[in-house]
Structure formats: C-alpha cells, structure tokens
C-alpha positions as CSV (number, residue, x, y, z in Angstrom):
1,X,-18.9,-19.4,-5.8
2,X,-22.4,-18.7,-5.6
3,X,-23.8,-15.4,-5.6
4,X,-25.1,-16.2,-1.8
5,X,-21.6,-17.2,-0.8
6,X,-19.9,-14.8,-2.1
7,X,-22.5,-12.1,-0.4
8,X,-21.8,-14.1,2.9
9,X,-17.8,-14.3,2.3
10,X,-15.6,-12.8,5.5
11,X,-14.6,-9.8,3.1
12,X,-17.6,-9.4,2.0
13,X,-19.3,-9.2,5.5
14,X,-16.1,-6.3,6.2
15,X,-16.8,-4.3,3.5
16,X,-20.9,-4.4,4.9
17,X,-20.3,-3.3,7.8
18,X,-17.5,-1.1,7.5
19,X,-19.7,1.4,4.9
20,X,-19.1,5.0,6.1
21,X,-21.7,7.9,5.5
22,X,-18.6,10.0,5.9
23,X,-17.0,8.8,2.5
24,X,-17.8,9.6,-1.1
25,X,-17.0,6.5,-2.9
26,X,-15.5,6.9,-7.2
27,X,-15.1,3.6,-8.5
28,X,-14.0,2.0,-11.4
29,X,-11.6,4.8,-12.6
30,X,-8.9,4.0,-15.4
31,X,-5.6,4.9,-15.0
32,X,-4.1,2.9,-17.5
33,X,-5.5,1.0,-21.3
34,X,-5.7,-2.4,-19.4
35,X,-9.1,-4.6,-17.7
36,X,-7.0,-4.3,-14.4
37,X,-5.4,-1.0,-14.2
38,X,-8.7,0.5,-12.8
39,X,-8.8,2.3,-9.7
40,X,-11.7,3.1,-6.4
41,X,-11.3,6.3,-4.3
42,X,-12.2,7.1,-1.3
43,X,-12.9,10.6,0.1
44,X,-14.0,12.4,3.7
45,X,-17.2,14.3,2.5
46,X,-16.9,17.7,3.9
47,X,-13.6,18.7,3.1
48,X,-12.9,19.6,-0.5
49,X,-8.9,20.2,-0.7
50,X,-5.2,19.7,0.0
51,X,-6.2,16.2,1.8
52,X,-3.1,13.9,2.6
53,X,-3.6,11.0,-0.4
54,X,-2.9,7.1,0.2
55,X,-2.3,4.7,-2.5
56,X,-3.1,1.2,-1.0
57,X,-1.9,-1.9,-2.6
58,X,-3.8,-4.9,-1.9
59,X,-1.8,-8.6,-1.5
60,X,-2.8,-11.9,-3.2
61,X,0.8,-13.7,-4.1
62,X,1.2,-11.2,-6.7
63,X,-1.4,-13.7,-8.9
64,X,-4.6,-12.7,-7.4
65,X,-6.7,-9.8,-5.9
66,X,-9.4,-7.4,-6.4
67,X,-9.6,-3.6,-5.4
68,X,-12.9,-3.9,-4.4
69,X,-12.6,-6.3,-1.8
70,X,-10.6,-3.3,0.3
71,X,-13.7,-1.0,0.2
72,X,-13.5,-1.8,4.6
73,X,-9.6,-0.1,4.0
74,X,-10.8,2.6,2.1
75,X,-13.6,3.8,4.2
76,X,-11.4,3.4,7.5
77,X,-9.1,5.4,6.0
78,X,-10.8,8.3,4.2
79,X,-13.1,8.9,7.5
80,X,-9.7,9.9,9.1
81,X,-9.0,12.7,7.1
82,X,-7.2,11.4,3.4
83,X,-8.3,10.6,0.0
84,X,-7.4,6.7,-0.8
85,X,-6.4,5.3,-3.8
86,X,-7.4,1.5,-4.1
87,X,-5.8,0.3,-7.9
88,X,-6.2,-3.3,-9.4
89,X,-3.2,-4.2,-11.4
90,X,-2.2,-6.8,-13.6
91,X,-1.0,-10.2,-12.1
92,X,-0.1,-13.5,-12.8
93,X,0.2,-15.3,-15.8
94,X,-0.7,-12.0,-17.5
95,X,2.2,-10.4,-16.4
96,X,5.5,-11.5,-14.1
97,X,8.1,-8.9,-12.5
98,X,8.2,-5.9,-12.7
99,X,4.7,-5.7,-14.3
100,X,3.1,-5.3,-11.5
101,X,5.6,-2.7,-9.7
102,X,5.6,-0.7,-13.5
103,X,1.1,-0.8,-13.1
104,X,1.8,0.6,-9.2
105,X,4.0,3.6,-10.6
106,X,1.6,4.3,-13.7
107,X,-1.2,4.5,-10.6
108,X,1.0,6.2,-8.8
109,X,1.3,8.6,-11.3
110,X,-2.2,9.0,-11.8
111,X,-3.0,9.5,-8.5
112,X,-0.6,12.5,-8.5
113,X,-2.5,14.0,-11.2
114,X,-5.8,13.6,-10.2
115,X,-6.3,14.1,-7.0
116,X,-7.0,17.6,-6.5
117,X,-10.5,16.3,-8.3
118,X,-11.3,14.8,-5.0
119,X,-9.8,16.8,-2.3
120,X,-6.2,15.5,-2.4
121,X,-3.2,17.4,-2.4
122,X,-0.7,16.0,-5.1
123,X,2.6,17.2,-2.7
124,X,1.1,15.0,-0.1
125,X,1.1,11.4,-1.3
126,X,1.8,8.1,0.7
127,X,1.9,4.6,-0.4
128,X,1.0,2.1,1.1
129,X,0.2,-2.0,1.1
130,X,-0.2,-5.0,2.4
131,X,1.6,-8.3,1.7
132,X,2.2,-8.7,-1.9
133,X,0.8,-5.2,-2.1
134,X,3.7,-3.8,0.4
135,X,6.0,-5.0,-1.7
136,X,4.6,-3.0,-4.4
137,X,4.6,0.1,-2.4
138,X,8.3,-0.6,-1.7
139,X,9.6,-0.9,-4.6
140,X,7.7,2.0,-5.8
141,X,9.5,4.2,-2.4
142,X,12.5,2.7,-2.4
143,X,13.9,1.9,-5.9
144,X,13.5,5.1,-7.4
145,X,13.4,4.0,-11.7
146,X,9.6,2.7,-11.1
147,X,8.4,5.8,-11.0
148,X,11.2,7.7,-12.6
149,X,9.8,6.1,-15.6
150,X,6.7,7.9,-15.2
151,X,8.0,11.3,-14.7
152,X,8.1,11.1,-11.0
153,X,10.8,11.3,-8.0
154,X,10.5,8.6,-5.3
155,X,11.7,11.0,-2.8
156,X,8.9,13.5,-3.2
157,X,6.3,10.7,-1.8
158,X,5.9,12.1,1.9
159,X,5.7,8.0,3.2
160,X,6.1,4.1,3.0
161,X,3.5,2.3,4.7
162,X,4.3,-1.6,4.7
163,X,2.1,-4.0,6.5
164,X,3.0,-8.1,6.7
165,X,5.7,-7.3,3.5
166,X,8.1,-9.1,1.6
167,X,11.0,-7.2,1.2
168,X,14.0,-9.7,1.5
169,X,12.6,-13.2,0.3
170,X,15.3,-15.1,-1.6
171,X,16.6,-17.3,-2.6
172,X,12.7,-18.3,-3.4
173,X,11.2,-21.6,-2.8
174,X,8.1,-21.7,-4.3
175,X,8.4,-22.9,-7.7
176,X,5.3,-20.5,-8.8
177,X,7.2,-17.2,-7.4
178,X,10.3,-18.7,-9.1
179,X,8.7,-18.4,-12.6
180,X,7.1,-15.0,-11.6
181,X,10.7,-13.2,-10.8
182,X,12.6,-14.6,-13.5
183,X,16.0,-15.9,-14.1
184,X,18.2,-16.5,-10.3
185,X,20.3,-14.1,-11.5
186,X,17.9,-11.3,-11.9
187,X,15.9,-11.7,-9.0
188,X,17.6,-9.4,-6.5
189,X,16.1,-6.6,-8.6
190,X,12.7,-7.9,-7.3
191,X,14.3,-7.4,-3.5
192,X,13.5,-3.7,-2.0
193,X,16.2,-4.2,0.5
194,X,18.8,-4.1,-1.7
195,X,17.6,-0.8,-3.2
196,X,18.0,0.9,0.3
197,X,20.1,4.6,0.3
198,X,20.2,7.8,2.2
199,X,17.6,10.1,1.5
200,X,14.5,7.2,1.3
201,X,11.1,8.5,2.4
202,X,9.9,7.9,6.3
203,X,8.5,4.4,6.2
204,X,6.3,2.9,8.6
205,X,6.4,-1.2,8.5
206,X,4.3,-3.3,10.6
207,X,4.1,-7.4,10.9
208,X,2.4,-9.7,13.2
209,X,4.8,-12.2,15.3
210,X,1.9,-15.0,14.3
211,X,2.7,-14.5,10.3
212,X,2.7,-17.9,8.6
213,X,2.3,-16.5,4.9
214,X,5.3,-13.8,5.1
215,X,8.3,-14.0,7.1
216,X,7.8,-11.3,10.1
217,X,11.6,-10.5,9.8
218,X,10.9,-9.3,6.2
219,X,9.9,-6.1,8.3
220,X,12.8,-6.6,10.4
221,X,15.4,-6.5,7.8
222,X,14.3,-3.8,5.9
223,X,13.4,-1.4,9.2
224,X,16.9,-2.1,10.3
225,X,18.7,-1.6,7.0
226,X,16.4,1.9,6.3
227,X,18.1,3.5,9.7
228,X,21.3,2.1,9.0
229,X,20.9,4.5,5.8
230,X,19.7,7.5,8.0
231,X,16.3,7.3,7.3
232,X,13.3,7.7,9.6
233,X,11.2,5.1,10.0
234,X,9.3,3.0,12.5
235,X,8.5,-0.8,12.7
236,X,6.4,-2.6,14.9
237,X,5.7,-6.2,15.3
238,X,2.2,-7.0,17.0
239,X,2.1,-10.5,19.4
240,X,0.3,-13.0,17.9
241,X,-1.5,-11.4,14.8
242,X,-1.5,-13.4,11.5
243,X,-1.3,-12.4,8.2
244,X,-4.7,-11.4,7.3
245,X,-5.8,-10.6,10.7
246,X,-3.6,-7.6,10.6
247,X,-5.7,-6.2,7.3
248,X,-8.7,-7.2,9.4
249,X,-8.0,-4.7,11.9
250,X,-9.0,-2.0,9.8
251,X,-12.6,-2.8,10.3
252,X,-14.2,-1.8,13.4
253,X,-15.4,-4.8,14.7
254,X,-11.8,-6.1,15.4
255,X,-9.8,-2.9,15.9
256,X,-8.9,-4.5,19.1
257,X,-7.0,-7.4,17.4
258,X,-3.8,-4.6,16.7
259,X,-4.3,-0.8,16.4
260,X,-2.8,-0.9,12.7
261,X,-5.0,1.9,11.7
262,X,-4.4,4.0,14.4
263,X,-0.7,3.7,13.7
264,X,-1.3,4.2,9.9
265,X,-3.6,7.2,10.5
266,X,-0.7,8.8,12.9
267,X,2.0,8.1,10.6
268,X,0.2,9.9,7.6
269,X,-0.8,12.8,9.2
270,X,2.7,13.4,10.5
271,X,4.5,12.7,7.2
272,X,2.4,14.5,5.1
273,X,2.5,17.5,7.8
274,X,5.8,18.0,7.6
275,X,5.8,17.9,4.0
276,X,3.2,20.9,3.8
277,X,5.5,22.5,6.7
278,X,8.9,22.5,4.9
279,X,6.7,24.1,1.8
280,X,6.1,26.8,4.5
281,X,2.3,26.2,4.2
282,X,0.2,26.1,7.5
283,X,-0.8,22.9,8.7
C-alpha cells in the first residue's frame, strides 16, 4: 500500500477525524519483552485520578491487527470519562491459542499496575473487544487461569464488554482457525461459553443482526448461558449492522448507524460505580 493509500484508507480517515482535544494520547508503551506487546492510552485531560479504565481488544481473525488503527475507539472513549488501554499482541503464525489470550492477561495486568500514572483507578477495570478481540476479553473475564497466571482474580474486573464476538464457534470450519486452536480435542478450552459459572463479572455483549463475519448468536448463546449462571448482563442485537459497521459507530460521523458507544459508555460507568460503591467510596 502506498503511503497515499494508506493516508486515504477508511480507518485511517476515522482516526482523522475522530482526534479529540479532550484526550492526552501515550503511545507505544511495553508491557511485555515482545515487538507486539506494546500498548496506546488514552486519557480525558482535566481529570487526574480514580478514572474507570477500559482495556480494548481489537479483532483481525486472531492473525492480524494493529493498535493504532483504534486511535477513533480510544478518543471516543476517553472523552467520556475513562482511561483506555489499546494493546497489540502477538498473532498468527507467531503464536496460536492461548498466546494471544496469555499477551491479553500480561496487558491486563499491566494495565492494573499502571494506571494510576494516567488517572485510572486500578479497582475499576473493564475489558472490552471487538470480534476476535471480544473473544480475548472473554476469555480473560470469564475463564479465570488467564489472569490467575498473572497474579490477578477475573472476578475483581468491574465488566465484560463484547461487541460482534465469538464465544461458541465449533466445531471450526476454516482450516486456518483449525491450525490456530489446535488438536479437536483441545479446542473447547478456546470456547468462553464453556467456562461460564456463578459469580462472572456483569457483561455487556452487543451484535448486529447483519453480521456475515461472526455468527450474531455467538452473543446469544453466551448472554443466555451468563444469566442462566446468575450473572448480570445485557445483550443487544442492532437490525441490520454488520460486522465492522458496528466498530464504526464509535466515530462521530456514523453514531447514528447503532448507539454502541452510548451503550458502552452507560455500561462502564455503572459497573465501575458500583464497584467504588461497595468499597464504600463516594461516587
């Protein structure tokens, strides 16, 4: 790709236009030895501490991707209020399952203890991603030895946000993703769903009815197997939005295509709120 093209590309032309004087910007941050285990923050200017903190993981099939093509995510969400996290991490061929989930929970990690250098409040984390990148975040929420494994509790994240995930995809089709989960027999330790128990953090999952790239029913399944658990969540399925569409939405120009950061914005600051109210600290 030329330089010109790649200047005129549609992510390109988000990340332009979706540049906030309200955000201070840290970027290339390591939180890890590797070329991809970098990491961009985002953070509202004005306000210096105990900030609500996202950790977005981007999609790309789990082969492909780059953290800075999410600056328009980062900006929309750091001008409402919380510091975001925007990792790279390894993909394929470098690495196949669980390398990518065990480079989410070393960011994850990270995240919790760094934060407070940019406003964040380390009690108040949520993750978050979409596609491939949701089922990152999942895994990380739901199937607790991914972060366990970094000295961390899943069930002190204050929130799951899942946009256009995976959660439930076998058997697999795709001869690629067969060689990137392993072994048939191993694969359901790739499946969030099946890691599902009482006590989960509140999850928010969204999907667009138009999807062709990941089955909406993906959100379905897992939304309806969470409250059969007890846990709180909400899912929502928008009319008509495709895949990337739905990431679209967090620029401005096409808010109007689904209100997915609207929803995302609500759902964090009620989370983490009620995670600084059971600590008995005003919020």
């Amino acid at each position: 790709m030329t330089k010109l093209a790649a200047a005129l590309s549609p992510v390109a032309i988000l990340n332009t236009i979706s540049g906030s004087l309200k955000v201070k910007e840290f970027r290339a941050l390591s939180y890890g030895p590797g070329a991809r285990e970098r990491v961009d923050i985002y953070a509202p200017k004005g306000r210096e501490r105990d900030l609500s903190a996202i950790v977005f993981f981007y999609g790309g099939g789990w082969e492909e991707g780059d953290r800075a093509m999410y600056r328009f995510v980062g900006t929309a969400l750091a001008s409402r209020g919380s510091v975001v996290a925007i990792p790279d991490y390894r993909v394929y061929p470098e690495v196949r399952f669980p390398g990518f989930v065990e480079d989410g929970a070393r960011a994850v990690r990270w995240v919790r203890d760094n934060v407070e250098r940019f406003g964040g409040d380390p009690g108040r984390i949520v993750v978050a991603g979409h596609s491939a990148g949701a089922h990152i975040a999942a895994m990380l929420a739901i199937d607790g030895r991914w972060l366990r494994a970094e000295g961390m509790d899943n069930r002190s994240l204050c929130g799951l946000v899942g946009l256009s995930g995976p959660y439930d995809f076998l058997p697999l089709h795709s001869e690629k993703l067969k060689v990137i989960f392993g072994a048939a027999d191993k694969r359901p330790l790739s499946q969030p769903i099946n890691f599902v128990e009482a006590g989960m953090p509140p999850a928010l999952l969204i999907a667009g009815s138009g999807d062709r790239v990941v089955d909406p029913g993906n959100t379905t399944r897992l939304g309806k197997r969470l409250r059969e658990a007890g846990n709180t969540v909400d899912f929502h399925h928008y009319p008509r939005v495709g895949h990337a569409p739905l990431i679209a939405a967090f620029a401005w120009p096409f808010h109007s295509i689904a209100p997915v950061l609207r929803e995302v914005t609500e759902f964090v600051r009620r989370v983490t709120a009620e995670e600084r109210a059971d600590e008995g600290v005003p919020v």
